[in-house]
C-alpha positions, 0 to 999 in steps of 0.5 A: 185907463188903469192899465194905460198909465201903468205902462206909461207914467207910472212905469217911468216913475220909481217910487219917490222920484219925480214923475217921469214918462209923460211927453212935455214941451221941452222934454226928450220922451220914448214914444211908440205909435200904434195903429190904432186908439189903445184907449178903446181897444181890447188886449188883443185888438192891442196886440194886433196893431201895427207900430207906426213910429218909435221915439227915443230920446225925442229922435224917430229911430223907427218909421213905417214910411215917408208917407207917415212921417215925411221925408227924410225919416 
């Protein structure tokens, strides 16, 4: 989880700023979506997962397919 937080919140966060690099309702977060739960998975078990979606500014700019994210993405 160390490491998890310090690609995510901590990374988005400069020292003495306000934190940033979470997802909130009403905020406009980056996200990728990996295949897999990087919670439990080894680095390289990390490395091998596919990317399912990514998220800029609260638009998908990226999708594997309508199957995993509707029409019209």
């Amino acid at each position: 989880m160390q490491g998890l937080r310090a690609v995510t919140i901590d990374a988005g966060s400069p020292r003495g700023q306000t934190p940033r690099g979470h997802l909130a309702p009403g905020t406009l977060g980056d996200a990728t979506i990996l295949s897999g739960d990087v919670t439990t998975a080894t680095s390289d078990e990390i490395r091998a997962m596919d990317v399912i979606a990514t998220i800029v500014g609260g638009r998908v700019v990226f999708c594997a397919g309508a199957e995993v994210c509707g029409e019209g993405s």
